[in-house]
C-alpha positions in Angstrom: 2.2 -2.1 5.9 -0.9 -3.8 5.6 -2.6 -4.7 2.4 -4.8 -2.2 0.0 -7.3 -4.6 -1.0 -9.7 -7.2 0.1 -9.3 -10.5 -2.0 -10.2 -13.8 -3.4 -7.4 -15.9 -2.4 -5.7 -18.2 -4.9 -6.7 -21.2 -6.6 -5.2 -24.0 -5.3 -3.7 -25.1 -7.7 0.1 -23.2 -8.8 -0.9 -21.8 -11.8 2.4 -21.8 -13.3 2.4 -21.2 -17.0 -1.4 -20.0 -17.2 -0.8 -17.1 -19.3 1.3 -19.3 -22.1 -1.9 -21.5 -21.8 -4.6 -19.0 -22.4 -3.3 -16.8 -25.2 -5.4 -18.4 -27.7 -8.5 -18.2 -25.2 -8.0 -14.8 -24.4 -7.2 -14.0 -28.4 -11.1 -15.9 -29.3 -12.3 -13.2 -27.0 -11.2 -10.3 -28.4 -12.6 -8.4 -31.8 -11.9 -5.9 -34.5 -12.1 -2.3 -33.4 -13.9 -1.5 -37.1 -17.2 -4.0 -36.1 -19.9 -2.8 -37.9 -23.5 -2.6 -36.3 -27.0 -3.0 -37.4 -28.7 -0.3 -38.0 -32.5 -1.7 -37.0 -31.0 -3.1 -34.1 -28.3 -1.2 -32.7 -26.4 -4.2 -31.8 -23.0 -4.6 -32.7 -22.8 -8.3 -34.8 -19.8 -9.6 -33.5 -19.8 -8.4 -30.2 -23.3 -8.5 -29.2 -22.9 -5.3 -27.5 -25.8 -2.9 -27.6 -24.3 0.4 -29.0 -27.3 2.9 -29.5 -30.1 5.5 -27.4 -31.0 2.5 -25.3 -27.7 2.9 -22.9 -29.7 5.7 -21.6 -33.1 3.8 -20.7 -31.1 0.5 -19.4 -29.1 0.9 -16.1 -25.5 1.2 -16.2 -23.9 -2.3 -15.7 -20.8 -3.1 -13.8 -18.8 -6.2 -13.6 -16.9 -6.6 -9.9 -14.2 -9.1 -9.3 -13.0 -10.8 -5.4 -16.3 -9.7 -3.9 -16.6 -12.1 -1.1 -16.3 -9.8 1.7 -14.6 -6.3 2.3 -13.6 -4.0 -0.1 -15.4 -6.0 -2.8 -18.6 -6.6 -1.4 -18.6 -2.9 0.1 -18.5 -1.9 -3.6 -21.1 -4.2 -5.4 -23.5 -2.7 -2.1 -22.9 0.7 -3.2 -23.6 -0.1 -7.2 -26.5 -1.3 -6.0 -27.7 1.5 -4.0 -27.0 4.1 -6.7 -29.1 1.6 -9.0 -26.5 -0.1 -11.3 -26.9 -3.2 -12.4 -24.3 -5.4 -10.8 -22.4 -8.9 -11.7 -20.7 -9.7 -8.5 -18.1 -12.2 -8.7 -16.5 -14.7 -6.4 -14.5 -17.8 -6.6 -17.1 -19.6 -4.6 -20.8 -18.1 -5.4 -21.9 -19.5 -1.8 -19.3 -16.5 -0.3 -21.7 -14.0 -2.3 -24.9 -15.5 -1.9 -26.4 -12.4 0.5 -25.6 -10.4 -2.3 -27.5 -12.2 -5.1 -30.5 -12.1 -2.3 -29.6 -8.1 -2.0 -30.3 -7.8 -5.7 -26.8 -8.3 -7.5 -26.5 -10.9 -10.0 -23.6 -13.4 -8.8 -21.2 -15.3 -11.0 -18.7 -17.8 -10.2 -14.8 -16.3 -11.0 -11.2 -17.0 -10.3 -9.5 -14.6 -12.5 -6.5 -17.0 -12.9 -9.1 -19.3 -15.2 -9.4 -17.4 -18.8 -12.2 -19.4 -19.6 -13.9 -18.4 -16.8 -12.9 -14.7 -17.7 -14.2 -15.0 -20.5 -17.2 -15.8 -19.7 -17.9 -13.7 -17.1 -17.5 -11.1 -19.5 -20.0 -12.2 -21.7 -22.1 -12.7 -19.3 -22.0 -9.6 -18.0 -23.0 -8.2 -21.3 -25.8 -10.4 -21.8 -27.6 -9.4 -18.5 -27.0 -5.4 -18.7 -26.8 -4.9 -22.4 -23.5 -3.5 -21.9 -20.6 -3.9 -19.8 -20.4 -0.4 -18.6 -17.3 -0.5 -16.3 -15.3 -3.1 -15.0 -13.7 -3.4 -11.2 -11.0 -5.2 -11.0 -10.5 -5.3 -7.3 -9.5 -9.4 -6.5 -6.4 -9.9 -5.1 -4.2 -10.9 -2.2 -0.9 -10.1 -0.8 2.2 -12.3 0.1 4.4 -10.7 2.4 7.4 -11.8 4.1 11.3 -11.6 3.3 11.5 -11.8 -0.4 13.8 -14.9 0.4 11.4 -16.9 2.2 8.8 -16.1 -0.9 9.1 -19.1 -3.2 9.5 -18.5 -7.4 6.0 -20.7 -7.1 4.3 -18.5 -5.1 5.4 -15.6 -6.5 4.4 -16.2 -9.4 0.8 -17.1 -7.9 1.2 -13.4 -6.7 1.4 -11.7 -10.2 -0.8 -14.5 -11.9 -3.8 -13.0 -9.6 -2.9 -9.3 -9.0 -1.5 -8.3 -12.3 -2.6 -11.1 -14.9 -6.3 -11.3 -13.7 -6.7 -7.9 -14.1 -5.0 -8.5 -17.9 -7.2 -11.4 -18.6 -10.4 -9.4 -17.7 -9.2 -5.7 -19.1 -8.7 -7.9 -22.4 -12.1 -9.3 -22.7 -14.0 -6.2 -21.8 -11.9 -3.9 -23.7 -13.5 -4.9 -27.5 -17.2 -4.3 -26.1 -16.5 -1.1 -24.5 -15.0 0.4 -27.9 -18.3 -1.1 -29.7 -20.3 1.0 -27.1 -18.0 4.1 -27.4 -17.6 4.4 -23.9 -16.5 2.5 -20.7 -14.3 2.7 -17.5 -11.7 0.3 -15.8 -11.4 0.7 -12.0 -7.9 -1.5 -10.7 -7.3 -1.5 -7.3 -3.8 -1.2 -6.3 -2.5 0.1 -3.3 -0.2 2.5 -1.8 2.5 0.4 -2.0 1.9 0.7 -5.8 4.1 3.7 -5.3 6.2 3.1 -2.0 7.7 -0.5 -1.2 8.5 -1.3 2.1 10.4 -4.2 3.8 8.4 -7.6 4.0 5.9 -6.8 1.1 8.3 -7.0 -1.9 6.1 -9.4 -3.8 3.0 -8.2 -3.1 4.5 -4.7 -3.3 6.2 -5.7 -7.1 2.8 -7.1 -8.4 1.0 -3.7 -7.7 3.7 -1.6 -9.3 3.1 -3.5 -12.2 -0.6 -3.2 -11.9 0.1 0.3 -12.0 2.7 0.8 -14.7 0.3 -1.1 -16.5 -3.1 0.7 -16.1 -0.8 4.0 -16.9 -0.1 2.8 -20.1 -3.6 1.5 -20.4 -5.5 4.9 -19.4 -3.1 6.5 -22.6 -3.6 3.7 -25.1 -7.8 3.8 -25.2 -8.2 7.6 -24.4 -9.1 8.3 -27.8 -12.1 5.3 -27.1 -13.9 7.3 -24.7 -12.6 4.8 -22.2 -11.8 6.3 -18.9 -9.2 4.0 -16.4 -8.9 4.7 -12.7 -6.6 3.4 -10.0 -7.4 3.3 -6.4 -4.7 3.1 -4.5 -5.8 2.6 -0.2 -3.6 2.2 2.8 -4.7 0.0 5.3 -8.3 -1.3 5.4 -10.3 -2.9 8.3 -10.6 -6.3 6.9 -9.4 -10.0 7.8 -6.0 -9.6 6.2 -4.4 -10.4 9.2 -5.3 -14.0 9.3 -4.4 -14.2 6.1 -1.1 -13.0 6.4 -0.7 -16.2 8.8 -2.5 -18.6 6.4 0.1 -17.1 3.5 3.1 -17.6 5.7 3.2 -19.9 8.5 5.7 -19.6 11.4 7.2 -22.4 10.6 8.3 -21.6 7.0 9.8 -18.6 8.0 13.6 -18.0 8.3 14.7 -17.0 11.7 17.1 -14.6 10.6 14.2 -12.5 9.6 12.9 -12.7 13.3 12.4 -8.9 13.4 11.1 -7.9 10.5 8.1 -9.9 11.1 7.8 -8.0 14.3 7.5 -5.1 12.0 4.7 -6.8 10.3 3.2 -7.9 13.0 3.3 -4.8 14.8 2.2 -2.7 11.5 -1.4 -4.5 12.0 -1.7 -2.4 15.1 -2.5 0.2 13.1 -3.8 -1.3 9.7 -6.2 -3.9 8.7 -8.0 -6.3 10.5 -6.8 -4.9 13.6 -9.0 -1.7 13.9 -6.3 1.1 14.2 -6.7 4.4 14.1 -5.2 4.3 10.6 -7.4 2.3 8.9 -9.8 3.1 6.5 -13.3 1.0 6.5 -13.9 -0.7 2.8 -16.8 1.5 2.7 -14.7 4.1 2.1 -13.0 2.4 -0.6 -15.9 1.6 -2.3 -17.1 5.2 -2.4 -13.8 6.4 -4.7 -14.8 3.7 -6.9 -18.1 4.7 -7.0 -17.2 7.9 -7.8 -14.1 6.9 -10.3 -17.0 4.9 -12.1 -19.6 8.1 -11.8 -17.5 11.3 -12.1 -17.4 12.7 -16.1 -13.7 13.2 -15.9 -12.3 11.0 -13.3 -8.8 11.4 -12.1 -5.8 8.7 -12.7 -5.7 7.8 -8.7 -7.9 7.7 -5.8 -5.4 7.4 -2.9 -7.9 6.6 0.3 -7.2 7.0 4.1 -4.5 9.0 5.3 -1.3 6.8 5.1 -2.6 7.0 1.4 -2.7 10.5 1.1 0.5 11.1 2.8 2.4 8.0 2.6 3.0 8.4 -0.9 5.1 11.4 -0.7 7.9 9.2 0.6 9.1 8.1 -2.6 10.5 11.4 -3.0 13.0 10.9 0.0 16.3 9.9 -1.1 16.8 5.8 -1.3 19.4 6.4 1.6 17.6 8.4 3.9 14.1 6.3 3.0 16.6 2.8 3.8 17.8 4.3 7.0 14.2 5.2 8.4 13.7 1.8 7.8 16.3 -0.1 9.6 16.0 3.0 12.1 11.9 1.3 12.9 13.6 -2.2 12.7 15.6 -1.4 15.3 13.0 0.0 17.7 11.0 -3.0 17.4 
């Protein structure tokens, strides 16, 4: 199954231990939800959010992480076109330069780095007055046999799909309860909700990401703070390279031979590939658009059909779900 999302790969260094590292970063970055505001100024003093009629004069702002090409620069095109003001972010601001020349302001990102988080964020505020929603769509997949998937890079898995999305939901979250109002976009995936074979850690850091952004949408309801998951099957992008570049052929276990058959095969009909399957990022972008847009948006946004209908296999017994497994393995 191919990935959801297109993504910022990760930083080259291993990143082990970053989140015991940046708990005091991240805790400089957040406020208390009682800040008071001026009342000439409509600016909230700790925050330096702007909080009063001017939201509706200003353009809406949105901050928009692992935009370097597909699903993330799909979506900072659309903001654009419907007239937000965007804060595209990249680890490498030379990816998203034809997007600063398009009209989006570009800032330098690896969502792994909480100082860089953190100022993005503030940032972000400081060019659109507000930080009006927040995408968190960076991310990249490891597949493979879970036993050829080192603790290392695991953990380089979750430290960019599920703790980058922390770090930025963190530092966004006391501005948009200063405005009274906000949205948080994560992109997951469908195998959010259905693991398969070969994508157990990329699988397992999307689960998270959306056992987390369940919680989430419940905990700041009563902030007027709406939070949205979209959740695509496969996307025409240039995972499959990647998938080689995460993985090479020669640290893979030959006992496994097969199953990355399966994989390999599975990109016939998902990203990268063109298959019939696929959705384009385009259409990804456009439930995000409208997740960001819509007054009452709902909790998911599965897009393209192995999406729509691929999710209702979780309902299958384990048994029968394991068999139609190993039933494909063996037909490969």
């Amino acid at each position: 199954m191919a990935t959801a999302e297109e993504a910022d790969r990760p930083a080259d260094s291993d990143g082990v231990g970053a989140d015991s590292a940046d708990t005091n970063r991240e805790t400089d970055t957040r406020t208390d939800t009682g800040a008071q505001t001026d009342p000439e100024t409509e600016t909230d003093t700790d925050t330096g959010t702007t909080t009063a009629d001017d939201r509706y004069t200003r353009k809406q702002c949105v901050l928009i992480t692992g935009c370097s090409s597909g699903i993330g620069r799909a979506t900072a095109l659309a903001f654009l076109q419907r007239d937000w003001q965007v804060v595209a972010t990249a680890r490498n601001t030379d990816d998203i330069a034809e997007l600063a020349e398009a009209g989006c302001t570009t800032l330098e990102l690896d969502v792994t780095d909480p100082e860089q988080v953190a100022t993005a964020v503030e940032q972000t505020v400081e060019i659109g007055g507000a930080i009006d929603c927040l995408v968190n769509n960076a991310g990249y997949a490891q597949t493979g046999p879970l036993e050829d998937v080192s603790t290392a890079d695991l953990h380089r898995q979750f430290d960019v799909n599920v703790y980058g999305p922390h770090r930025l939901t963190r530092a966004a979250l006391p501005h948009m309860r200063a405005q009274g109002e906000g949205r948080i976009i994560n992109v997951s995936s469908v195998v959010g909700r259905i693991s398969v074979p070969g994508m157990g850690s990329y699988a397992g850091s999307k689960h998270a990401l959306e056992a987390m952004t369940d919680s989430l949408r419940a905990e700041v309801e009563g902030f007027d703070i709406e939070v949205t998951l979209i959740e695509p099957g496969p996307v025409q992008t240039n995972f499959s390279e990647r998938l080689d570049e995460e993985l090479p052929d020669d640290e893979r276990t030959p006992a496994y031979e097969t199953l990355y058959e399966l994989l390999d095969e599975a990109e016939l009909i998902g990203s990268g590939a063109g298959g019939p399957f696929a959705s384009e990022p385009k259409d990804v972008a456009a439930a995000i658009l409208d997740a960001a847009s819509t007054p009452e948006p709902p909790a998911r946004y599965p897009v393209g059909p192995i999406a729509q209908y691929g999710v209702y296999a979780r309902f299958l017994p384990d048994r029968l779900r394991d068999a139609a497994y190993g039933l494909i393995q063996r037909l490969v």
